[in-house]
C-alpha positions, 0 to 999 in steps of 0.5 A, a space after each residue: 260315161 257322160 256326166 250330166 252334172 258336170 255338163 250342165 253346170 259347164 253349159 251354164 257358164 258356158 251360155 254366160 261367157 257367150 252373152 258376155 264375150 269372155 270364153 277364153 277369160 272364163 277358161 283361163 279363171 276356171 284354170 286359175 281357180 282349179 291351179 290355185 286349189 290344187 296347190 293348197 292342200 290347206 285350202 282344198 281341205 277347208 273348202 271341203 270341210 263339212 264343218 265350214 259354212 257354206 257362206 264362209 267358204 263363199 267368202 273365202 273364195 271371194 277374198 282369194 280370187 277377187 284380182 284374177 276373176 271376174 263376178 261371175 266366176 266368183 258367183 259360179 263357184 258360190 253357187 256350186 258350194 251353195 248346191 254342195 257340189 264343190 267336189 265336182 269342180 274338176 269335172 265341170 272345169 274339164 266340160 267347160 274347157 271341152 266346150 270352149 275347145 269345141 267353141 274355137 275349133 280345136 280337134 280334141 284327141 285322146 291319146 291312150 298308152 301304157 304310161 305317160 307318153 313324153 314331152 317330146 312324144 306328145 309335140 311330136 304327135 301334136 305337130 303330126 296330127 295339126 298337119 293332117 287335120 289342118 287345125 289346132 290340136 288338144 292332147 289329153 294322154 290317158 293312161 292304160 296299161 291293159 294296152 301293154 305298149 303302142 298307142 290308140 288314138 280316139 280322133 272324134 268318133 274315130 280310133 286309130 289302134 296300134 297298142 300291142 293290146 289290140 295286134 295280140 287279140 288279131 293274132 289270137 283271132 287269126 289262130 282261131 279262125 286256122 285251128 277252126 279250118 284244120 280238120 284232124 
């Protein structure tokens, strides 16, 4: 479901790091920022504080990143505390991180399993497809045990389903189609 607060927001900084040259930069500062917030339960709390002004924690977020952001990070994530919408910064990391793959060519593709597929899995799939496609290659693994084994690639506005999930349904319809055509 598209989500257009996010996006909009993404395509802000996105029109920004364009004008400015820093794409790869802001990708990276957005990935500090989202690491270093992750890490900090104390810090994810008080950023979510209600309690807390907006202008205390736009200071905070100043103090903590001013050596690894640029202003205009820096700025970015004030006006998203200042529009009360902090809780969304994951999503709008996620849309800039889109549009920067986008940007540089690389194939987006989501891997869906009944569990997290392994290290190895996941390389061995990236080396795979990089070699088909002929271009550099993201993985976001999905996780979804209504697939209850195999894989489902979804590869642009194509997918590639080989999940147990989908072989049970063909079976079922076949038997169906059968039991339609005997006639007792």
């Amino acid at each position: 479901m598209p989500d257009s607060v996010a996006e909009n927001y993404a395509a802000a900084l996105f029109e920004t790091a364009v004008d400015k040259n820093r794409i790869e930069a802001y990708m990276q500062q957005l990935q500090t920022v989202m690491e270093t917030v992750s890490a900090s339960s104390d810090l994810f709390k008080a950023l979510m504080n209600p309690i807390i002004s907006m202008d205390e924690k736009a200071r905070a977020v100043r103090r903590i990143f001013s050596d690894t952001c640029d202003e205009e990070i820096i700025r970015f994530i004030g006006i998203i505390i200042k529009n009360r919408r902090l809780s969304r910064l994951g999503d709008i990391v996620k849309q800039y991180a889109h549009l920067y793959r986008r940007h540089a060519g690389i194939l987006e593709v989501r891997a869906v399993a009944a569990r997290p597929l392994n290290p190895d899995i996941m390389a061995m799939l990236k080396g795979q497809l990089e070699k088909t496609y002929g271009k550099s290659v993201y993985i976001e693994n999905i996780v979804d045990p209504s697939i209850i084994g195999g894989l489902r690639l979804e590869i642009g506005g194509r997918t590639i389903d080989r999940s147990i999930a989908s072989r049970l349904s063909a079976i079922k319809s076949a038997a169906r189609r059968l039991a339609a055509n005997i006639s007792v």
